[in-house]
C-alpha positions as CSV (number, residue, x, y, z in Angstrom):
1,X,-17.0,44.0,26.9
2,X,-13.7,42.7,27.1
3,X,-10.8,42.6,24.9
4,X,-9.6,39.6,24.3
5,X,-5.8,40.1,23.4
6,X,-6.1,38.7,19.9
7,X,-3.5,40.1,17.6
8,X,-5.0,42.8,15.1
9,X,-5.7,41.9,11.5
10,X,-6.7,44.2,8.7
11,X,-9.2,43.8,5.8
12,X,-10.6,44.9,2.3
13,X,-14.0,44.9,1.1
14,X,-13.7,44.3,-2.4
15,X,-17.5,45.0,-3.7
16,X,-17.5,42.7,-7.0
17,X,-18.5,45.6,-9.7
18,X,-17.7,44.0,-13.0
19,X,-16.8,47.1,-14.6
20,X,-13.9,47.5,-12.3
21,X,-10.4,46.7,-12.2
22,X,-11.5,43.6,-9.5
23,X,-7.7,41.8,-10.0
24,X,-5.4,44.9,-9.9
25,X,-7.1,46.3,-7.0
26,X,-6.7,42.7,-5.5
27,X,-3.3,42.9,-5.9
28,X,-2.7,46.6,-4.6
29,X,-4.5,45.8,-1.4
30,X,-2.0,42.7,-1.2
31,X,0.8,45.0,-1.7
32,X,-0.1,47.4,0.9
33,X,-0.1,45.2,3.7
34,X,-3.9,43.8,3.9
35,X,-4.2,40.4,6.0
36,X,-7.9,39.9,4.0
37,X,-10.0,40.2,1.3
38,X,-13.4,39.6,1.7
39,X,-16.4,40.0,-0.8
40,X,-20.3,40.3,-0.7
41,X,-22.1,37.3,-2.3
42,X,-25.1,38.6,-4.0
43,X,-25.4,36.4,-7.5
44,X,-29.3,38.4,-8.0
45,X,-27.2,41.6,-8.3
46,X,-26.5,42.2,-12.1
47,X,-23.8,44.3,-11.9
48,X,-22.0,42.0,-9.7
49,X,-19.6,38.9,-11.1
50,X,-20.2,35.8,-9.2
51,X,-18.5,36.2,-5.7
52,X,-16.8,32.5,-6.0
53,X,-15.5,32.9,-9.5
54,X,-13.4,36.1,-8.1
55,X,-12.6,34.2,-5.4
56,X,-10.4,31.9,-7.2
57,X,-8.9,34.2,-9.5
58,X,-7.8,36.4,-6.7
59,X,-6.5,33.6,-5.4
60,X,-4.3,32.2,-8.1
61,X,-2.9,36.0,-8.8
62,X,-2.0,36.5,-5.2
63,X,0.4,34.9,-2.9
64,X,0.0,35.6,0.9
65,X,-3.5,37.3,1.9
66,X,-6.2,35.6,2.7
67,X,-9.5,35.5,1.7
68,X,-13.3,34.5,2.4
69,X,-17.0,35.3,1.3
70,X,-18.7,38.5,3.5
71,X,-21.1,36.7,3.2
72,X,-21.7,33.4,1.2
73,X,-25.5,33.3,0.6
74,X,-26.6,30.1,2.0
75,X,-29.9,30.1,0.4
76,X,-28.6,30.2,-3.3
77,X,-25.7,28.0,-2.6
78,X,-26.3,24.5,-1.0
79,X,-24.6,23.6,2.1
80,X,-22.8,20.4,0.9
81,X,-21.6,22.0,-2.2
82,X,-20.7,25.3,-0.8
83,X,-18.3,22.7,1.5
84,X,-16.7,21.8,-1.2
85,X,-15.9,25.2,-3.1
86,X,-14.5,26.1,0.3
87,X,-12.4,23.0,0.9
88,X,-11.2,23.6,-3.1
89,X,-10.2,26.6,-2.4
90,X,-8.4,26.4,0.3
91,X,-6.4,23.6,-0.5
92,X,-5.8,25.6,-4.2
93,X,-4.9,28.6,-2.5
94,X,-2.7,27.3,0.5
95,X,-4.7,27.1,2.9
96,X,-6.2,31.0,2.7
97,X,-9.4,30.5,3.0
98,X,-11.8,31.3,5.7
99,X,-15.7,30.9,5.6
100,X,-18.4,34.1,6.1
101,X,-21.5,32.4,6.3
102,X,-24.8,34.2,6.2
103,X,-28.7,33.1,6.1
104,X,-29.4,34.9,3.4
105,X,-32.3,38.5,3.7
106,X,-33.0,39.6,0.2
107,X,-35.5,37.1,-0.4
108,X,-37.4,39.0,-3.7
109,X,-33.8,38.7,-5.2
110,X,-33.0,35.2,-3.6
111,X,-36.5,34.1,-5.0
112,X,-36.1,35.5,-8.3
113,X,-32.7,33.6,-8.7
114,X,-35.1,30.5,-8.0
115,X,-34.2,30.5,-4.1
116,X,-36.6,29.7,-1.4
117,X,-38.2,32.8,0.3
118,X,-37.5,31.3,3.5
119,X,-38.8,33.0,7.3
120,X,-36.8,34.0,9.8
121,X,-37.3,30.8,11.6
122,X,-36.4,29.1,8.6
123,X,-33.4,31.0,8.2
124,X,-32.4,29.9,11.5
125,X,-32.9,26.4,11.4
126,X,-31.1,26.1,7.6
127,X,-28.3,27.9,9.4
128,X,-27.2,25.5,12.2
129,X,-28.0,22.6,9.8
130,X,-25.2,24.0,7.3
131,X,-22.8,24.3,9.7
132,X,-23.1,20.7,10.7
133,X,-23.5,19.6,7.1
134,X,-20.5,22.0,6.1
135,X,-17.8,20.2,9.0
136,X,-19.1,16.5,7.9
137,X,-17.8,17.4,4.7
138,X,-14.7,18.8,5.5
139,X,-13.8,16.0,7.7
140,X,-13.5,13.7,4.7
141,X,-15.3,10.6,6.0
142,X,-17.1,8.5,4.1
143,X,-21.0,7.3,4.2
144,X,-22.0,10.8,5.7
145,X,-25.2,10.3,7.1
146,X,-27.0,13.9,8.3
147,X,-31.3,14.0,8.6
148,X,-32.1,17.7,9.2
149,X,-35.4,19.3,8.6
150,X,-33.8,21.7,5.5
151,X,-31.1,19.4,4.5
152,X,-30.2,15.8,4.4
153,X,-26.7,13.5,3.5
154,X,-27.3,10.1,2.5
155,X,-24.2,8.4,2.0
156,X,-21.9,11.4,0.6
157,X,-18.0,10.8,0.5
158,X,-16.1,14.1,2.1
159,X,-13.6,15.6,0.4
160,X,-10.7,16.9,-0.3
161,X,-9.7,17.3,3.2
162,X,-9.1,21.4,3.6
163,X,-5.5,21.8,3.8
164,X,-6.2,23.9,7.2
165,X,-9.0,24.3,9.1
166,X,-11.3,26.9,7.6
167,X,-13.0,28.8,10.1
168,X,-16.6,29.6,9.9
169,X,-17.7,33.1,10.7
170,X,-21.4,33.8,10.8
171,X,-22.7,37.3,9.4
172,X,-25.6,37.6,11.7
173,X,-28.0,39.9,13.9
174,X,-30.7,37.8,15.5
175,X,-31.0,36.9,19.0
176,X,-31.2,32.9,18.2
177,X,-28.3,33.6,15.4
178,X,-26.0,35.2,17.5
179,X,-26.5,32.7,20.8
180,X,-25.9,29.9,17.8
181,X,-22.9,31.9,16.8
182,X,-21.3,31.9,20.6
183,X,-22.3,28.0,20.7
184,X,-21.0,26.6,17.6
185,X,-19.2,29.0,15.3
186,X,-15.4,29.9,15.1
187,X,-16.1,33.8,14.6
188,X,-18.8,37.0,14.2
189,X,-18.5,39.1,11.4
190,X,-21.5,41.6,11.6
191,X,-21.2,44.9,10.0
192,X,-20.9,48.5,11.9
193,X,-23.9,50.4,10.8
194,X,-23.1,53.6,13.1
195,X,-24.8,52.6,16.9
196,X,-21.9,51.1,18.3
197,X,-24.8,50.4,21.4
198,X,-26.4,47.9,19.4
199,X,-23.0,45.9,18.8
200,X,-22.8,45.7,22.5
201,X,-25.9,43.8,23.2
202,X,-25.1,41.6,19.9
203,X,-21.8,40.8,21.5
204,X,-22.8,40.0,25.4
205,X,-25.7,37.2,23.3
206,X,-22.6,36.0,21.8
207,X,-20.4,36.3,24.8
208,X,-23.8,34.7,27.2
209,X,-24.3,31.9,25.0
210,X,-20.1,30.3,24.7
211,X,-20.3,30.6,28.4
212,X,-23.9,28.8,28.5
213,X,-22.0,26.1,25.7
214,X,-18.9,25.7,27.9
215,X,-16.5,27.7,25.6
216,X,-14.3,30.7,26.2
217,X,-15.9,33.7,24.4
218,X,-12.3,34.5,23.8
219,X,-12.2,31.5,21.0
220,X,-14.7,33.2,19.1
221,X,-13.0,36.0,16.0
222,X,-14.5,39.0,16.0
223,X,-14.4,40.5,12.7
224,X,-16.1,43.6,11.7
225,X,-17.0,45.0,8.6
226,X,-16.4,49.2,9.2
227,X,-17.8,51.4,6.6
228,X,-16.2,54.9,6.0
229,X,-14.5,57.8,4.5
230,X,-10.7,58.8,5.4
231,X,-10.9,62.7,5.5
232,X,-8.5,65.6,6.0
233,X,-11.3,67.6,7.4
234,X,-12.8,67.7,10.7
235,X,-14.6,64.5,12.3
236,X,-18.4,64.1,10.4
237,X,-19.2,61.4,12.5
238,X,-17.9,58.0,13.6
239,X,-15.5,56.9,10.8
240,X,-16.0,60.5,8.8
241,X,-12.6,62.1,9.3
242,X,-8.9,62.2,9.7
243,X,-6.6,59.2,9.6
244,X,-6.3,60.1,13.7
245,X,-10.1,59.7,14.9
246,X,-10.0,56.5,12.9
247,X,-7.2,55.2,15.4
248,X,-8.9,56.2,17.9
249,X,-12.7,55.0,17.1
250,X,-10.8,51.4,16.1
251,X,-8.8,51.1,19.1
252,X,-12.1,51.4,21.3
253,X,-13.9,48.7,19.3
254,X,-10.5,46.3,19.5
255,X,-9.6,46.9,23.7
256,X,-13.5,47.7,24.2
257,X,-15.5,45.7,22.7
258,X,-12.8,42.6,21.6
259,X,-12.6,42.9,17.8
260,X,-9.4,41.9,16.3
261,X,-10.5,42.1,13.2
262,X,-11.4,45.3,10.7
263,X,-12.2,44.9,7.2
264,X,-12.8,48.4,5.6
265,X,-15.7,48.9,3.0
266,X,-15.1,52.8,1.1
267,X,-15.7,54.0,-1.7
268,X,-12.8,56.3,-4.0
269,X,-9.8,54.5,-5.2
270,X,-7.3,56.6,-2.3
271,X,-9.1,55.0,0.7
272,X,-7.7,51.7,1.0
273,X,-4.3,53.0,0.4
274,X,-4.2,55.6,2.7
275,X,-6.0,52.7,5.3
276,X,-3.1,50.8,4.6
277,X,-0.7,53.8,5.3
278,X,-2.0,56.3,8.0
279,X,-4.4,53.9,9.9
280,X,-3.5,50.2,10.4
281,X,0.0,50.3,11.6
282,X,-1.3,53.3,14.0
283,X,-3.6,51.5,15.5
284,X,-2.0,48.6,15.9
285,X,0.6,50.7,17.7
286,X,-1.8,51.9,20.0
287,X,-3.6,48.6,20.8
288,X,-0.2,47.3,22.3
289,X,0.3,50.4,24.6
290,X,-3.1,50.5,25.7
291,X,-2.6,46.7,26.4
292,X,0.4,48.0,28.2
């Protein structure tokens, strides 16, 4: 795959424990140089505090990094309405929003929330409905009119207008979900689960189907969720080990596979600092002279 000469941007996977110190971590992570937070959206899991609500307070007790859902959970959050949380807060944030979008997959949890238990057909269509439903709204026309099979507008006023335009990135896997993601969406944010193969084929279906849609594969973001431990022992595996194979292994997956974009889940309160530190300036570093 190519690289695609985007400039590098760095993340944070803030998992939403309500026991934890959610705000001053927030604000460490801003302090060390993170471009991104980005949080899981599972409302079913008890232990969790709404992903939206966190949202916004990270938002009004930061300044400069971004933020989005990783993933919103389309089936427990209606398309029209999850527009307007986004456009709200973007515009109260200053334009630091950006969009994960996902189909939703826990469906005992989805439908003991109330949710529909929806197949994977179903979660397909629902999919490319919202994101038409989602940019009606954010256009801020009036008299929207939109007749899908899973949703419907009948007469709904947009707005506010998002202050810039929030990009949606799809968290998905599927053959028809990643060619809809090359077609229509602004960005891919799948997850690395350790067979860096599979990402391969997932990104040539994106890559096949903006060609087969008339678009540059290079306008699509390419942000992936990496899941780790910083070590200072000897490699255990593909992001197990030393500040130095982490370079390394993210350098390939930025000038070989095209992903600009790394937003790091780990677990112990060191890791994102020492991310911040020993890794993202590195390979950024390294990027640029292998992109000569």
């Amino acid at each position: 795959m190519p690289d695609y000469g985007r400039e590098l941007s760095f993340g944070y996977f803030l998992v939403p424990n309500a026991d934890d110190p959610l705000l001053a971590t927030a604000r460490d992570v801003e302090s060390w140089g993170f471009d991104y937070i980005g949080i899981q959206d599972h409302p079913y899991q008890r232990r969790y505090v709404d992903t939206w609500t966190l949202l916004s307070m990270i938002a009004a007790q930061t300044t400069r990094i971004r933020l989005f859902p990783d993933v919103a959970n389309l089936a427990l959050r209606p398309p029209a309405v999850l527009a307007k949380a986004a456009a709200s807060l973007d515009l109260l944030s200053g334009g630091r929003f950006e969009l994960g979008l996902g189909a939703g997959g826990f469906w005992d949890a989805i439908a003991a929330y109330g949710g529909p238990r929806r197949t994977p057909a179903e979660a397909y269509a629902t999919l490319a409905e919202a994101v038409e439903v989602i940019r009606l709204l954010w256009s801020g026309g009036q008299n929207l009119r939109f007749d899908g099979q899973h949703y419907h507008l009948a007469g709904a006023h947009g707005g506010p207008v998002p202050p810039h335009p929030i990009q949606i990135w799809l968290g998905v896997y599927g053959p028809r979900a990643l060619a809809l993601t090359g077609r229509v969406a602004d960005g891919w944010l799948p997850s690395l689960h350790g067979d860096v193969a599979q990402l391969v084929a997932m990104a040539a279906r994106v890559d096949d189907a903006a060609v087969g849609a008339g678009r540059d594969p290079s306008e699509i973001r390419r942000v992936l969720n990496v899941r780790g431990t910083i070590t200072d022992g000897p490699s255990e595996g593909l992001l197990h080990g030393p500040p130095a194979q982490w370079v390394d292994e993210l350098t390939d997956l930025a000038v070989g596979l095209g992903f600009d974009t790394f937003v790091l889940w780990a677990e112990g309160s060191d890791q994102a600092r020492r991310f911040a530190e020993e890794v993202m300036g590195a390979v950024r570093d390294l990027v640029a002279e292998e992109r000569g």
